[in-house]
C-alpha positions as CSV (number, residue, x, y, z in Angstrom):
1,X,27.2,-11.3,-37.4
2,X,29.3,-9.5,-39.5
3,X,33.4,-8.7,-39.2
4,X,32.9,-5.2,-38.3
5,X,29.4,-5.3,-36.0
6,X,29.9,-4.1,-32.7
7,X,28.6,-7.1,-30.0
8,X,26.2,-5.7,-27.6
9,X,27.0,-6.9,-24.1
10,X,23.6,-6.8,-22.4
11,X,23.9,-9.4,-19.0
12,X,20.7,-11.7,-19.3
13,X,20.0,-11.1,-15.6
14,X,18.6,-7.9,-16.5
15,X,15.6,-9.4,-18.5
16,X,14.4,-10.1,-14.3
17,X,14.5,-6.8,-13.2
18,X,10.8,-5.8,-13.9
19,X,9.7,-8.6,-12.1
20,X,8.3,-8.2,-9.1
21,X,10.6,-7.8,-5.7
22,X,9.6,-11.1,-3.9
23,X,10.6,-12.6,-7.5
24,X,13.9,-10.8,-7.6
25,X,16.4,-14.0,-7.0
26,X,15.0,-16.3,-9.2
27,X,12.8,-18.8,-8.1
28,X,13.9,-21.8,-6.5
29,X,13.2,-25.5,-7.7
30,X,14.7,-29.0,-7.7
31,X,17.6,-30.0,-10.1
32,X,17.1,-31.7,-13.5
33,X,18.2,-34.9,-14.3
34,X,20.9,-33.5,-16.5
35,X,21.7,-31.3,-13.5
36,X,21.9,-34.2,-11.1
37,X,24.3,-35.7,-13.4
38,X,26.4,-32.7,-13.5
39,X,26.4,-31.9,-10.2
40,X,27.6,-35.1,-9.1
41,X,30.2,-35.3,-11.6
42,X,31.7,-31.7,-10.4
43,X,31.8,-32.6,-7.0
44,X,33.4,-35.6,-7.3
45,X,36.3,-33.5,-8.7
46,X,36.1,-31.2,-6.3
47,X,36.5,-33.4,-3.6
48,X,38.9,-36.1,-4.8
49,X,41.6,-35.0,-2.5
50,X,39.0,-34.9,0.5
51,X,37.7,-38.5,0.2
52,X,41.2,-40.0,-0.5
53,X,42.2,-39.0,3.1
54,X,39.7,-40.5,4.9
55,X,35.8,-41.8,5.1
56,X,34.6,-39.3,7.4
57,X,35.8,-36.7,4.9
58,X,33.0,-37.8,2.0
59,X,30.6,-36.2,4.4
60,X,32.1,-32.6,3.7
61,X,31.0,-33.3,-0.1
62,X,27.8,-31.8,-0.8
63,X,25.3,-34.2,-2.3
64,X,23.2,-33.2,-5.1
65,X,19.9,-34.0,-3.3
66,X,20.6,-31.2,-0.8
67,X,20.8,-28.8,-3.5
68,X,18.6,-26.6,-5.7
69,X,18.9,-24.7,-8.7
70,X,17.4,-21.1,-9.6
71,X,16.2,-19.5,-12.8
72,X,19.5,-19.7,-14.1
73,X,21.2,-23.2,-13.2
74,X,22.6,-21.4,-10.2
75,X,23.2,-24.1,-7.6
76,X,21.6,-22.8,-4.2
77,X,22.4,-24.7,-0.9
78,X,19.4,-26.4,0.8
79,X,19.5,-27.5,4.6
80,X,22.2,-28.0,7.2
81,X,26.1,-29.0,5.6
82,X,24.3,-28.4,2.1
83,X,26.9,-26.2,-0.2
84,X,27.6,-24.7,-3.6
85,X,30.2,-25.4,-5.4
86,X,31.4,-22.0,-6.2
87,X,34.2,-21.6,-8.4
88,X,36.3,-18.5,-9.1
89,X,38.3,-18.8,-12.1
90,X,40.2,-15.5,-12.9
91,X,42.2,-14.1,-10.0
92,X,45.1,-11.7,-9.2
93,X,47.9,-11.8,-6.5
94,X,50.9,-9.1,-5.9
95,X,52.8,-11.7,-8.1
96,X,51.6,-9.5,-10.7
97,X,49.4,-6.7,-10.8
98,X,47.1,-7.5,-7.8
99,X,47.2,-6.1,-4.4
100,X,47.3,-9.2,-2.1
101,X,49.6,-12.1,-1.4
102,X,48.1,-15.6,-3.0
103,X,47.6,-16.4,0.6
104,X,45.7,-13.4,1.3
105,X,43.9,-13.9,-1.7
106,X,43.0,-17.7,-1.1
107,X,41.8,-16.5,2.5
108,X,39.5,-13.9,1.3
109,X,38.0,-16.5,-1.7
110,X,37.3,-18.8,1.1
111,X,35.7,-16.0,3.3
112,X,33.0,-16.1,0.7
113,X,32.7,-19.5,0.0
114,X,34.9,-20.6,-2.8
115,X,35.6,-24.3,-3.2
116,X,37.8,-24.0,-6.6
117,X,40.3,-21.1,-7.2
118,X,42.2,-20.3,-10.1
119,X,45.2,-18.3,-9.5
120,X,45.9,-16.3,-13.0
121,X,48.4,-13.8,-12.4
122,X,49.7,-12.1,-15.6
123,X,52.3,-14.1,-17.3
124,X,54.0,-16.0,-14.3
125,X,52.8,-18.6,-12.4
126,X,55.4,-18.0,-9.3
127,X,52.4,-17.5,-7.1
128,X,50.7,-21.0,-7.4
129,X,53.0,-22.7,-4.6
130,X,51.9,-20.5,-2.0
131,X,48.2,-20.3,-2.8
132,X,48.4,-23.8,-2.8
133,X,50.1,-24.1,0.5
134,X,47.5,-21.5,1.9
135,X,44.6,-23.9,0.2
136,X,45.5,-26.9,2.7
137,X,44.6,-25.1,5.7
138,X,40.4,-24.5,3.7
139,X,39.7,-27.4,2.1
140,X,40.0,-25.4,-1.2
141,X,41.4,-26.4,-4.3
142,X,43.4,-24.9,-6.8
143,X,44.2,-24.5,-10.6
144,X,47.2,-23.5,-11.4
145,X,46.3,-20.7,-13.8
146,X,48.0,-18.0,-15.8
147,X,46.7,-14.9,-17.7
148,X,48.7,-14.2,-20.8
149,X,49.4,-10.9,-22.8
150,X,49.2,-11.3,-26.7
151,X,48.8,-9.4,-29.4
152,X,46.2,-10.1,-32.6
153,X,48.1,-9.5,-35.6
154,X,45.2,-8.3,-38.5
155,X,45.8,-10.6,-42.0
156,X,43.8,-8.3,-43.8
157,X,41.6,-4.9,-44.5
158,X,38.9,-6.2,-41.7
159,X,41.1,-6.6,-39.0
160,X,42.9,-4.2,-36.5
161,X,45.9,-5.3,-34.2
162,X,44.4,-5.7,-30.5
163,X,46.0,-6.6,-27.2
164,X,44.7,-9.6,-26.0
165,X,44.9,-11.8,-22.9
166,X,45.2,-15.6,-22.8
167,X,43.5,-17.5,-19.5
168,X,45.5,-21.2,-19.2
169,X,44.4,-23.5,-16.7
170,X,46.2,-26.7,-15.8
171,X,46.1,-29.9,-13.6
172,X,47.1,-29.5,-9.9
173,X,50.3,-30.7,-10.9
174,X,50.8,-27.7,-13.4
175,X,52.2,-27.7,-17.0
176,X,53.7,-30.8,-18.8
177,X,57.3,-29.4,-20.4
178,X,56.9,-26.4,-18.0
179,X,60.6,-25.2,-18.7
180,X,59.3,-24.6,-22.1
181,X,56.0,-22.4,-20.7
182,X,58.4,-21.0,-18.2
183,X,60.8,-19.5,-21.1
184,X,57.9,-18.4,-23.3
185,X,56.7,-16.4,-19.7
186,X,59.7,-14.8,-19.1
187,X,60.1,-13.4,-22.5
188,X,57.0,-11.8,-21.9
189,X,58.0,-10.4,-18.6
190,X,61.2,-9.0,-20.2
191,X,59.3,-7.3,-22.6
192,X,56.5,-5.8,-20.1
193,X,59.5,-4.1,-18.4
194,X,60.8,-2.4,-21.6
195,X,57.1,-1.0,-22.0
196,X,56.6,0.3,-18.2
197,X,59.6,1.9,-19.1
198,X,58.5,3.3,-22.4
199,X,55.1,4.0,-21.1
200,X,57.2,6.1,-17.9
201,X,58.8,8.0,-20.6
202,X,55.7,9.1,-22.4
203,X,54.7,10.5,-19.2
204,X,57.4,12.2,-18.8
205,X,56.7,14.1,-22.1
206,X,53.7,14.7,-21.0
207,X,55.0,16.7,-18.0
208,X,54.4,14.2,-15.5
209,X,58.0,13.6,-13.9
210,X,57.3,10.3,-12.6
211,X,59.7,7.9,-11.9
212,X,60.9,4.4,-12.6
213,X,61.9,3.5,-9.3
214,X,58.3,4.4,-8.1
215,X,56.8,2.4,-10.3
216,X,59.5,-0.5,-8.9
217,X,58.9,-0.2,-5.6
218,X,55.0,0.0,-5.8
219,X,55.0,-3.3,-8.3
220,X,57.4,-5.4,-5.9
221,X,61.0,-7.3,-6.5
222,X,61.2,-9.0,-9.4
223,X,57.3,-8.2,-10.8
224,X,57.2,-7.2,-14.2
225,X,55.4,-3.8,-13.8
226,X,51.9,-3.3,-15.6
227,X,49.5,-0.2,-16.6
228,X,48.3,-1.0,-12.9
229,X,51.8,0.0,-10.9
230,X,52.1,2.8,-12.8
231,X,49.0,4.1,-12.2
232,X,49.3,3.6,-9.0
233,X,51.8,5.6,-9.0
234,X,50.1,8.5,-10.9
235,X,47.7,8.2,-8.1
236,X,50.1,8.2,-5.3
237,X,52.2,11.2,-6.9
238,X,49.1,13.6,-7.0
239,X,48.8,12.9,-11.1
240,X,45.5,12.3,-11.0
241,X,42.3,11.4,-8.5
242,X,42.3,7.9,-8.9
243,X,43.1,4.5,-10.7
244,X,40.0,5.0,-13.5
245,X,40.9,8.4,-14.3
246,X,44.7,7.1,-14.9
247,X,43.3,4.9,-17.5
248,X,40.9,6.8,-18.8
249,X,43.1,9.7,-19.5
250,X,46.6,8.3,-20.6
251,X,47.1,4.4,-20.0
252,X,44.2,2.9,-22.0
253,X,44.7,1.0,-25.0
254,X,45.8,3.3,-27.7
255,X,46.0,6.4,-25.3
256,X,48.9,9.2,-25.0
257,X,51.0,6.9,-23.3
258,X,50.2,3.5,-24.0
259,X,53.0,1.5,-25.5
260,X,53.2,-2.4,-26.5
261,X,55.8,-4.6,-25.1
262,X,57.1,-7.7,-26.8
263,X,54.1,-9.5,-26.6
264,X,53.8,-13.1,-29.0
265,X,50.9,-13.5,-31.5
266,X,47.9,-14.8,-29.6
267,X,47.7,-18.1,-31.3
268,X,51.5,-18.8,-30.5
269,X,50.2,-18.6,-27.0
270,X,47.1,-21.1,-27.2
271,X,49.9,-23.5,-29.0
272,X,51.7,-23.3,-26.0
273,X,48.7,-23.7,-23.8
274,X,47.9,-26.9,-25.7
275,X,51.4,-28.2,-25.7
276,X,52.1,-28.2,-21.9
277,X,48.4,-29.8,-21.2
278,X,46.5,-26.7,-20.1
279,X,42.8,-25.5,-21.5
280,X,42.9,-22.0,-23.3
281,X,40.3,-19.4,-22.5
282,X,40.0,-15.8,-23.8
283,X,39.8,-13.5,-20.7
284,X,36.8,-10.4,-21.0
285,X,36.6,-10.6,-24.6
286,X,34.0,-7.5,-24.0
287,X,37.1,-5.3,-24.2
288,X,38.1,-6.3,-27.6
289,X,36.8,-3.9,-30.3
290,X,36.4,-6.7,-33.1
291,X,35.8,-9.8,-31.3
292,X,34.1,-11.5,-34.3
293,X,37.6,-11.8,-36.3
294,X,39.2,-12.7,-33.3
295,X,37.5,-15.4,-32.0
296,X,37.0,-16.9,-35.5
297,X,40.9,-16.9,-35.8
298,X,41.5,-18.3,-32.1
299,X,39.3,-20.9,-32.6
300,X,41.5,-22.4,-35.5
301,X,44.3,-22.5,-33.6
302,X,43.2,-24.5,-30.8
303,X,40.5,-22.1,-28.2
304,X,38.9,-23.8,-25.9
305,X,36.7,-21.3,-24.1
306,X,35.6,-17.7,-23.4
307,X,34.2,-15.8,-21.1
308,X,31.0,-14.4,-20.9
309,X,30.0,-14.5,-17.4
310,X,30.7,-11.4,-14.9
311,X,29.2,-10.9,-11.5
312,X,25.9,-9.5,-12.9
313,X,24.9,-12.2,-15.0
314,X,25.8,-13.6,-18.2
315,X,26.4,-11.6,-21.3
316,X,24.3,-12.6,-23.5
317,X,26.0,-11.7,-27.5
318,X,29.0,-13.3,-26.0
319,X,27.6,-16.6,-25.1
320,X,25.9,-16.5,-28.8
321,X,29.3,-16.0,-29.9
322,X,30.9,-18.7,-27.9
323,X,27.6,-20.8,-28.9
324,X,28.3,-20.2,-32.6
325,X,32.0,-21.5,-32.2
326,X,31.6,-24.1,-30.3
327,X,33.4,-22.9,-27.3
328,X,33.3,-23.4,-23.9
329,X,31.5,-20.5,-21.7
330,X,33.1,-19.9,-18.5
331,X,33.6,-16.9,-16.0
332,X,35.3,-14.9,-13.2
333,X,35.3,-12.4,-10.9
334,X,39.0,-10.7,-12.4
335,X,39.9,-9.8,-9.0
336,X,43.2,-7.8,-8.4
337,X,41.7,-6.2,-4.4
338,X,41.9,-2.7,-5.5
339,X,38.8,-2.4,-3.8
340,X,36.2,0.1,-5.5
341,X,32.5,0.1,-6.8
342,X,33.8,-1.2,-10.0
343,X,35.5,-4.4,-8.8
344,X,33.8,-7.7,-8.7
345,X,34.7,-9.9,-5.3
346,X,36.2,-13.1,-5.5
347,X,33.4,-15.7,-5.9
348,X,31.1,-13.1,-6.9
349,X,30.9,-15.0,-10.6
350,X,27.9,-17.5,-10.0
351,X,28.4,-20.3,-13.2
352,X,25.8,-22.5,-13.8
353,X,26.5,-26.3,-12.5
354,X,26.4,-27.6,-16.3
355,X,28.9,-24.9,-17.5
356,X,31.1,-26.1,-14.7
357,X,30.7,-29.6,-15.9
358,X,31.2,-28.5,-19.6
359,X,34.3,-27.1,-18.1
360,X,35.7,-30.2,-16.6
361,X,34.5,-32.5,-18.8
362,X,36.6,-30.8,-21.6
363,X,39.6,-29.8,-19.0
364,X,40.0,-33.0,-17.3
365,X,41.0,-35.7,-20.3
366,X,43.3,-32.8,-21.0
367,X,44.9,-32.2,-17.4
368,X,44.7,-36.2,-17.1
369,X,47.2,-36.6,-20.7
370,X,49.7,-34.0,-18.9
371,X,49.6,-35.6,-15.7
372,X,50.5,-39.0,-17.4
373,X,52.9,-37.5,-19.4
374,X,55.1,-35.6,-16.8
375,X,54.9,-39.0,-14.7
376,X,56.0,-41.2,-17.7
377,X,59.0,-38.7,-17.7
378,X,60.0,-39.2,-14.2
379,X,59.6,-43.1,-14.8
380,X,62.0,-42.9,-18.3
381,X,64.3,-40.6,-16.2
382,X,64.2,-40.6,-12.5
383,X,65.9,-37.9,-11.8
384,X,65.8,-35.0,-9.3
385,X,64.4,-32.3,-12.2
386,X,61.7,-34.8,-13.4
387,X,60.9,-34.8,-9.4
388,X,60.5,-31.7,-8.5
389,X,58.4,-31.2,-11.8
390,X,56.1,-33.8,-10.2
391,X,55.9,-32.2,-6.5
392,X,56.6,-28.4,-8.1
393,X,52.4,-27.5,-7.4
394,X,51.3,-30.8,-6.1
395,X,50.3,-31.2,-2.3
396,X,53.3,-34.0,-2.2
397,X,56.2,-32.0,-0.6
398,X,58.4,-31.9,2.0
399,X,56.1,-32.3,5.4
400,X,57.5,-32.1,9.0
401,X,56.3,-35.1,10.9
402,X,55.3,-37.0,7.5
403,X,56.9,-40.6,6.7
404,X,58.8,-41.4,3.7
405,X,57.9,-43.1,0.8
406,X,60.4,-45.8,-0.6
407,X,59.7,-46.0,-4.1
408,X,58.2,-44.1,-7.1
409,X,55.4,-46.7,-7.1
410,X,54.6,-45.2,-3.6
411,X,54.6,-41.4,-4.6
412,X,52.3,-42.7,-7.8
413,X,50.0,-44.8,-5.0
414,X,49.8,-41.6,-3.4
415,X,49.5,-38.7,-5.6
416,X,46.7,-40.1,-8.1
417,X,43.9,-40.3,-5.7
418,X,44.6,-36.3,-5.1
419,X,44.7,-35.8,-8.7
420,X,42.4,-38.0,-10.4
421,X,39.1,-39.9,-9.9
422,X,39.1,-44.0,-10.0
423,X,37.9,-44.4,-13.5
424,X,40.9,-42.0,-14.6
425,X,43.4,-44.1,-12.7
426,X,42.0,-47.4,-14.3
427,X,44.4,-47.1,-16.6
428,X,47.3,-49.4,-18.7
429,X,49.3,-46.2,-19.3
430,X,49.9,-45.5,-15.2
431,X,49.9,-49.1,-14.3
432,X,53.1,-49.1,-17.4
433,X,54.2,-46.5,-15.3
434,X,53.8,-47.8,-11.8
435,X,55.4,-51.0,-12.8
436,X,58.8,-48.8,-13.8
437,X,58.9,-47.0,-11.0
438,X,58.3,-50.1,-8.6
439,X,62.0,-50.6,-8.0
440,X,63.2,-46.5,-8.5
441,X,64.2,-44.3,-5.3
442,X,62.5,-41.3,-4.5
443,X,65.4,-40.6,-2.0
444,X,68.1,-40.5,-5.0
445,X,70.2,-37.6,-5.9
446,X,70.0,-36.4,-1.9
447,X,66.0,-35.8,-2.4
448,X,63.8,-37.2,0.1
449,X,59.6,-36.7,-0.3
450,X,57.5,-37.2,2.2
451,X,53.8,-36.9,2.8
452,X,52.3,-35.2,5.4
453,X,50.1,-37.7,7.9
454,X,46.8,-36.1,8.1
């Protein structure tokens, strides 16, 4: 492929549809070996929290033996408690430019069977405590997730400046040095302010007296407004029919009143990504005009993944792309609830059980380093910051009716069987850690944990 070729997105689920009707799922047949394997090792994530808490509770696990796969490696339930593991990995909340509350938004994923939900909200991750609050009550998990705006900055004649977006996914305990993430966040935020403003303005020139405080009161205290909020706006003023024609019109990249912010350079955000322990994935690289250049260029600086999976199959030049890069190949729904015929449903993405265990496999050593590290903080430094940075997205907080834990030893004994499997816990490293903590409070500094007796 050259620089400057355009990538044909063509979803390979359309290859079926001169088949005939009775043929038109796919046909069904028994897992491969490499399947199996797969399966079993997804699950197994999937349910750690679940068969920590009690015996009876491996029996909600899905076994690989009560599953099949289709024409695509699409897992497919077979016969009474049999399950897929669907995952959703690209979701919105009204923490930023979705429509729903994460707990409205973790209800409706479970609604359609989601087991793993990633909440990704554009450039904060403010929204992961209550989705993972809301989780409890499902069964589902959650990765803490966040969408982030960049810009490509072209080196030379071949390349053009694009907006990009940045999908980081971290373990259940969040970012490692999350203060740091947390700064380089808000300085994005600031900056999408300054261009809803900007972008209000150019409206405004353009005869459309809209105003700011509209915009303000439709995206929410203290949420950074987007393209969406002020469309909404448009929408609700009488500006124009609806959302599409907003964007279409005025608000699309490059249109009469687009307007960047203070976005960083892409690759300073996948640094970032890597340095706090998260995987970095470039979100609907379908809407980049040159995504040759760019994905080259992400790659050497640290890319872990793209997508190329949407709710009608996978897209085909994409995964040859992400093929000849050697990056992962995930997917999701990009759900914000606006509701429409051109909006995918939560859990509508079906990925393959071996790209889900492609996924883990090259998350999990990841998510497991920034676990250990933000644990050997705590134990160098027990102190009520270093806490809260342990229990900030965990599922150990403050639980009425729960019973205290005496020492850090305790919380680690606890909070590793949620997080990580048995062979990730056989470790020198946490036992170092264990041993440090063995005589450390977790009551100090006026903080008590407790754990919630299930």
């Amino acid at each position: 492929m050259g620089d400057g070729c355009v990538v044909q997105a063509t979803p390979s689920s359309n290859k079926k549809k001169n088949k005939k009707k009775k043929n038109r799922g796919g046909t069904k047949k028994k897992m491969t070996h490499d399947q199996v394997l797969a399966f079993k090792f997804v699950s197994e994530w999937v349910f750690l929290d679940h068969s920590s808490g009690s015996s009876s509770s491996s029996s909600s696990s899905p076994s690989a033996a009560s599953c099949v796969v289709d024409d695509f490696g699409v897992q497919k339930p077979v016969g009474r408690g049999g399950e897929k593991l669907l995952f959703e990995l690209h979701s919105h909340s009204k923490f930023s430019d979705g429509f729903f509350s994460p707990s409205k938004v973790v209800e409706r994923a479970h609604i359609n069977g989601v087991k793993v939900l990633a909440l990704t909200d554009h450039d904060t991750m403010a929204g992961i405590p209550e989705a993972v609050e809301s989780a409890r009550k499902y069964g589902m998990k959650i990765i803490p997730g966040v969408e982030i705006s960049t810009i490509f900055s072209p080196r030379g004649d071949s390349e053009v400046e694009e907006p990009i977006h940045i999908l980081a996914y971290y373990s259940s305990i969040g970012p490692s040095r999350f203060e740091e993430l947390d700064k380089f966040l808000s300085n994005i935020r600031d900056g999408r302010f300054l261009r809803a403003k900007n972008i209000v303005l150019k409206l405004n020139k353009l005869k459309f007296p809209l105003k700011w405080e509209h915009v303000c009161r439709i995206a929410g205290k203290g949420v950074a407004p987007g393209r969406l909020h002020i469309a909404r706006a448009m929408v609700e003023a009488g500006y124009v029919e609806n959302l599409r024609q907003a964007f279409a019109r005025y608000l699309f990249d490059g249109g009469p009143a687009y307007s960047t912010g203070s976005e960083p350079l892409a690759e300073e955000a996948i640094n970032m990504i890597c340095h706090t322990g998260g995987v970095a994935v470039l979100a609907h690289p379908w809407a980049l005009k040159h995504p040759v250049p760019i994905v080259r260029r992400l790659k050497e600086a640290g890319l872990h993944g793209m997508e190329v999976y949407k709710s009608d199959g996978k897209l085909t030049a994409y995964s040859d792309l992400a093929d000849a890069y050697g990056l992962l190949k995930i997917g999701g729904s990009d759900y914000h609830g606006r509701g429409g015929h051109n909006e995918s449903e939560l859990g509508s993405v079906n990925l393959p059980v071996l790209v889900l265990h492609d996924f883990l496999k090259v998350a999990r050593p990841i998510w497991c380093n920034a676990i250990r590290e933000i644990l050997e903080c705590y134990a160098e430094e027990p102190s009520d910051s270093n806490l809260a940075t342990i229990t900030r997205f965990g599922r150990t907080r403050i639980f009425k009716g729960g019973s205290p834990l005496s020492c850090g030893q305790d919380l680690i004994d606890h909070c590793l069987p949620l997080w990580l499997s048995s062979q990730e816990m056989e470790n020198a490293e946490f036992e170092a850690i264990k041993l440090k903590l063995s005589n450390v409070s977790v009551s100090q500094g006026g903080i008590q944990v407790l754990v919630e007796i299930k």
